[in-house]
Structures are given as structure tokens and as C-alpha cells.
N, C-alpha and C positions, 0 to 999 in steps of 0.2 A: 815732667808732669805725669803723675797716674792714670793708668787709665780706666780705671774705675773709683767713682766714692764712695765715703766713706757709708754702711750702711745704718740705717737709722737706729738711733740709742734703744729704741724701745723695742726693736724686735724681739722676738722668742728666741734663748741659745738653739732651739730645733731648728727655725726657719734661720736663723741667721747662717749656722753653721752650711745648711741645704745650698742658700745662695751662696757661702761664698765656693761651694765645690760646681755649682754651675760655672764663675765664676772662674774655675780652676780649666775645665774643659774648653770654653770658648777660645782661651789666650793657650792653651796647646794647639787647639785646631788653625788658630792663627786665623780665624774667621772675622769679619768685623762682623756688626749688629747686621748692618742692611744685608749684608751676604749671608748670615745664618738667618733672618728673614726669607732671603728670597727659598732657602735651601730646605727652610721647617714649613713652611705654610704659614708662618704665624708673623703679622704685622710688626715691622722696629719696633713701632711706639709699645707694643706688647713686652716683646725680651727686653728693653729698656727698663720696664717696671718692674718686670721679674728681675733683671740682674741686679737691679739698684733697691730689690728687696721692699717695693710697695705695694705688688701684689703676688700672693705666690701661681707660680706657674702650673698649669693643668696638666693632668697626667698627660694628654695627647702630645704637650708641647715637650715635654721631657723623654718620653719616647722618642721624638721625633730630632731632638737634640743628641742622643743617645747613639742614633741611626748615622747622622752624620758627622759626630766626632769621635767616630768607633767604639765610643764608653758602651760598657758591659750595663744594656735595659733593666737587668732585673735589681742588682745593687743600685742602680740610681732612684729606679720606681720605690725598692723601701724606703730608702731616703726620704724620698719625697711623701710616702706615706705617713713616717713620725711627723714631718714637718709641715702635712697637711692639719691631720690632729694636734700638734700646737698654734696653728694657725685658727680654729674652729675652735681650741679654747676661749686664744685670746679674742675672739669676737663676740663670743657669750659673754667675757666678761665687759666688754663693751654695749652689749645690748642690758644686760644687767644694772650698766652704770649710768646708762641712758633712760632704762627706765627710771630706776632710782630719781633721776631728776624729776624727770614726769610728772613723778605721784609728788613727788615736795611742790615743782610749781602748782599742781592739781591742791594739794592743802591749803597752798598760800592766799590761790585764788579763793577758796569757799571760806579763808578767813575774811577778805573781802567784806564779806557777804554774812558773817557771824549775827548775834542775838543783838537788837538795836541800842544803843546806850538810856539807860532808866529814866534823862530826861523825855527821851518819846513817849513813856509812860503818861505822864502829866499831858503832853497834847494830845495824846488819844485820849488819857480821859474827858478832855475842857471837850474833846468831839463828841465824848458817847452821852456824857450825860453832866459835865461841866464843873465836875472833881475831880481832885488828882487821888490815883491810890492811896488808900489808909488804911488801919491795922483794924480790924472789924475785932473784940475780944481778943484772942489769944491766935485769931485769924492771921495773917500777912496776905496782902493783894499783891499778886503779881507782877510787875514792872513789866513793858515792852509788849502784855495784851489786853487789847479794847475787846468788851463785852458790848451787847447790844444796847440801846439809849438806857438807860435809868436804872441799868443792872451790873454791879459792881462785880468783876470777876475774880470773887472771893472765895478761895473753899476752905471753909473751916474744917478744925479736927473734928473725930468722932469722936462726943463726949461720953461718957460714961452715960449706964440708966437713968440713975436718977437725975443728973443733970439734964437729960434730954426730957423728961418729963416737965421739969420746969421752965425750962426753951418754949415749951409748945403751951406754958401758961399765959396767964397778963402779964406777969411780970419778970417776962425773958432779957436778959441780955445781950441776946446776939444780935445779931443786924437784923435793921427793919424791913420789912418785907417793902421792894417797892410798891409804890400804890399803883393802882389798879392791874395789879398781878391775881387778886383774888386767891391766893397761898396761905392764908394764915399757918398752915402748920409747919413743922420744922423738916417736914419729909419733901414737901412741894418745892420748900425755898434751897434745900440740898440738888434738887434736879434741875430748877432754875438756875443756879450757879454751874454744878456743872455741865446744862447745855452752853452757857454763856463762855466757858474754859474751851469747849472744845471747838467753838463759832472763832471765838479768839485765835486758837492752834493755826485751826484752817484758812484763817486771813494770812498770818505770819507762812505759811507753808506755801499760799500761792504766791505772795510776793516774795518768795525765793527764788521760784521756778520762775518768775518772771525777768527780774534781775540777772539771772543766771543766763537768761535765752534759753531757755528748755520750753520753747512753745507746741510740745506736742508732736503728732505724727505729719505736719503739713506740709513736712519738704525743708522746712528752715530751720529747725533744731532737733533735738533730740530723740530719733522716733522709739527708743526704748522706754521714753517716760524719767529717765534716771535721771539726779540730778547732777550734772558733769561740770566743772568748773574749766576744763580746759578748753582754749579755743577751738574753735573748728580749722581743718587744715586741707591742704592740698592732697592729692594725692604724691605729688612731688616729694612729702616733708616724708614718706613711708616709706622712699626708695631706700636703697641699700648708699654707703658713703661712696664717691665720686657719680653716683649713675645719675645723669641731667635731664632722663626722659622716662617715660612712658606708654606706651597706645600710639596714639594717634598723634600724639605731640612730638613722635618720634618718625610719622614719616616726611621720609627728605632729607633727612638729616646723616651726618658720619656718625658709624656706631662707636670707633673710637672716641674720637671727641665727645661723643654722649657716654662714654664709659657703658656699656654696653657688651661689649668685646672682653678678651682676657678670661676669668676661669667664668664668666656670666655666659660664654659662648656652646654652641654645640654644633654638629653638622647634623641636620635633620635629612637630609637627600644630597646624592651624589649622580655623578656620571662622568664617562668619557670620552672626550667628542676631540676624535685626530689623538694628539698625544698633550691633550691639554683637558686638567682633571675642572671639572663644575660642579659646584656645592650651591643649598640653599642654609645659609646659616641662620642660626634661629638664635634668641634670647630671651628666654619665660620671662626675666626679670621684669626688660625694658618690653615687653609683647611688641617683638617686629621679628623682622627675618629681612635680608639681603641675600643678592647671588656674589656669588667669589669663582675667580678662577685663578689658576695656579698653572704654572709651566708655558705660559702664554710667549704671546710674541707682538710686537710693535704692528697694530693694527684688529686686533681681535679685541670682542666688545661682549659686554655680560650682561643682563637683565633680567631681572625679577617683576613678575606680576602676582597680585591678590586684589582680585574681586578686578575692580576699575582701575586697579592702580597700578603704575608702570613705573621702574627706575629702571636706569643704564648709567654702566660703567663701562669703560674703554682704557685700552693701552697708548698712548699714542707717545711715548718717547722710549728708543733704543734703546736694549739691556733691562727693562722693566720685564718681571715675569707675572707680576700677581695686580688684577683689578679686582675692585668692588663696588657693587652699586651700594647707593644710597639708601637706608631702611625704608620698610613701608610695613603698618602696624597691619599685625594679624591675631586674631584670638585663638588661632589653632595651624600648627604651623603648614599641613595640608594644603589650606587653601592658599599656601606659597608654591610660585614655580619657577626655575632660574632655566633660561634657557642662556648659551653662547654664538655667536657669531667671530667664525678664524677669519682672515685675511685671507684668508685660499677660497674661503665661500662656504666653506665648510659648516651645516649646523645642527644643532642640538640641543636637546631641551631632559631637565630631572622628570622623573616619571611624575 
């Protein structure tokens, strides 16, 4: 049986090629995964992903692979430099094609919500004044807006001079001024129709925003005022693909398992206390930070504090060399501090 699989169809020839010469160095070095774990500083479940080409590996980790399988650092680091830049293609062009959806679900939703069909005409009018739209002269009534009671939301063309002269005689043909408008002329019943067009507009415009959930600055929709057809969402749905957390929804938790870890990771602070290295690792992504120790031994124990909050990690089975505590969310990695405790007594804390 192989002992590696097969790597995914869709990779980039750059990243494919990158892993499989990772690929090529492990199975010289004769290393298994857990043993080039214990030997890089970097989690199984890590070079698993890297080797198996699902996520590409951080320059610190290929350094550090480089180091202990005598491969020459600088030809691996270009390497991995092409195969970083086809990797940050292919993710634009994923974030590209994620948006792309976006905006389609975003259209499809405000068709939803499109211009009402012409019979709501007829019941807005039987509301405003208890006729359905009709063709006033050479007029057309609009369909789908109610004017105020007894004012048909009609705007006629501009007729020529002389025609308007006659409009404004006894024996005009255009629409009848409603009664008790006190408008006789053809310039009053032009302003009357079009404040009744614009009353109309602005009904239809607020039952959009209502419909839509765009109620304004009040906490519960959309405080830019715009009108947004897409739902509202977590912060979860913003995260980058496999990452499961957050802030504060991240303390407690394993930063692998919450995806977290891998090239999302950094070491913000170090120290070394005895012959055992303490890091406080950090993750802008997921905003937490944990302590890690490396070169350890059966019985020494690592912890992280920020603000009130404490996790601890411990060694407690032979031949283990690397613990970590549990994330605890921070908004600046600072007010993170890993201290260690040896089994000799030994302790020490990052600056």
C-alpha cells in the first residue's frame, strides 16, 4: 500500500509539484509524520495537510523541514515561493467566484421584491379614490402607484401652445380637475399630479426598505441606509475555509481542530526556560493566541494568560516532546503571556 495519496485533482501544477518534492524529502529522511512533527515544531495534523496538499505549508515549516532532512533551505524556500503565489492565485480566484455568487444571490433576492404586478393597481386605486387606472387623453396612469384620495396619478404629456391654451379654457379635454382642489388652471392640475407621482414614488420606496429589513440605524438592519437584499450573517460565514472560530468563541478550544493553526499561525513571543523552547502563538485570523512548548519532557506543563483568562497544557505521556494550551481570545496579541513549568521545578514565563 502507498504511503502517500493521491493529491487533489485541483491543485495548481506549482503547489502540486512543491508537495510532491516535500513528499520526496520526508521518505529520504525516513522520518514518519509524528517524528518530523516532534523534530519541526509543527503539529502532525499540520504536515499531514501540507503533505496531502490541502493546505500549503509556511515558510517557517519548510525551513525547518529543510534543517532536518539536510535539504539545501534556499532552493526549497524558492520552491515554495512560486507555489505560495500559485496558491494566493488560486484563492483570488475563489474569493472572485464566491463573490460572483453573492451578487447573483444579492439580485435574485431584490427580484423578490421587484415593481408589484398591475393588478395591485386596481386595489390601490378602489383605496385612493375607488377607480382603477385609465387613460386620461393621450395620458397613461401608471400601474403599481396610489395617489392621494380623489387624485389620479396621471401625468400627461406637454402639449404644444396652443393646445395648452385651450386645456385651460371651458372646453378642455384633459382630466377633470378633482373637486374641491380649487385648480381650475392646467399649470395647478400639472403640480397636483405631479406631487401625487412623487407621494406615490415614496410609498413604493418605503415598502421596499421595509420588506427588505433595512430598518434604519437601530441595531437591527442596515445602518448605512442602503438597500441590501442579502441576509444578515455571522461573523463565522466571513471566516476564511476550514477556520471554525473567532474571538471569544475561540477560547477553550483546540486551535487545530478550529483550523486556526497551519500558515494562519505566527509566534508573537518566545523564551527559554532549561533546554525547553516557550512560545505564545498567535492567530489574527481566529484573534486568540495559546502557549506551546517544544523539546519538553513527561511532566512539564505550559500556560497562557490574557486579561482573567488562564489555559494550561501539560505532557503527561513518555516520548511526547510538544504541549499546548488551549486558545483564549485576545484583540492584540500583547496582552498574551505563556509561561512554562519543567518537572525539575523549573520556571519561566515570555516577556
Amino acid at each position: 500500500m502507498p504511503r502517500w495519496k493521491a493529491l487533489p485533482d485541483e491543485l495548481d501544477p506549482q503547489v502540486r509539484e512543491f508537495a510532491t518534492q516535500l513528499r520526496r524529502l520526508v521518505d529520504r529522511s525516513g522520518l514518519s509524520v509524528a517524528a518530523l512533527s516532534d523534530r519541526t515544531g509543527y503539529s502532525k495534523t499540520s504536515w499531514e495537510r501540507y503533505l496531502g496538499g490541502r493546505l500549503l505549508a509556511p515558510k517557517g515549516a519548510v525551513v525547518a523541514l529543510a534543517e532536518v532532512t539536510g535539504a539545501n533551505p534556499v532552493h526549497l524556500t524558492t520552491m515554495w515561493e512560486l507555489a505560495e503565489r500559485a496558491w494566493s492565485r488560486s484563492e483570488m480566484r475563489h474569493d472572485m467566484t464566491m463573490e460572483a455568487i453573492r451578487v447573483s444571490q444579492a439580485r435574485a433576492a431584490l427580484g423578490e421584491f421587484g415593481a408589484p404586478p398591475a393588478t395591485s393597481a386596481t386595489a390601490a386605486g378602489s383605496k385612493a379614490g375607488g377607480k382603477a387606472p385609465r387613460r386620461a387623453g393621450s395620458a397613461v396612469a401608471t400601474p403599481g402607484i396610489a395617489g392621494p384620495a380623489g387624485v389620479s396619478p396621471t401625468i400627461p404629456p406637454q402639449p404644444t401652445a396652443p393646445d395648452a391654451n385651450r386645456r385651460e379654457g371651458t372646453g378642455s379635454r384633459g382630466p377633470a380637475v378633482p373637486a374641491g382642489t380649487g385648480a381650475p388652471g392646467g399649470g395647478r392640475r400639472r403640480l397636483t399630479m405631479f406631487l401625487a407621482g412623487v407621494v406615490g414614488v415614496a410609498v413604493v420606496v418605503a415598502a421596499v426598505f421595509f420588506l427588505t429589513g433595512n430598518d434604519g440605524g437601530d441595531g437591527k438592519g442596515n445602518r448605512s441606509g442602503a438597500t441590501s437584499s442579502a441576509p444578515s450573517t455571522s461573523a463565522g460565514t466571513d471566516l476564511p475555509a476550514g477556520v471554525k472560530c473567532a474571538g471569544t468563541g475561540c477560547t477553550g478550544k483546540d486551535a487545530e481542530a478550529m483550523g486556526c493553526s497551519g500558515d494562519l499561525v505566527t509566534t508573537a513571543k518566545t523564551a527559554t526556560v532549561g533546554a525547553t523552547t516557550l512560545e505564545v502563538r498567535y492567530s489574527s485570523t481566529c484573534g486568540a493566541a495559546w502557549g506551546r512548548i517544544t523539546g519538553a519532557a513527561q511532566g512539564d506543563s505550559v500556560r497562557v494568560t490574557a486579561g482573567t483568562t488562564t489555559k494550561t497544557g501539560d505532557i503527561t505521556a513518555a516520548g511526547d516532546t510538544i504541549a499546548y494550551t488551549p486558545m483564549v481570545a485576545v484583540r492584540d496579541v500583547a496582552q498574551a503571556k505563556a509561561c512554562a513549568t519543567l518537572a525539575s521545578g523549573r520556571t519561566g514565563c515570555t516577556s
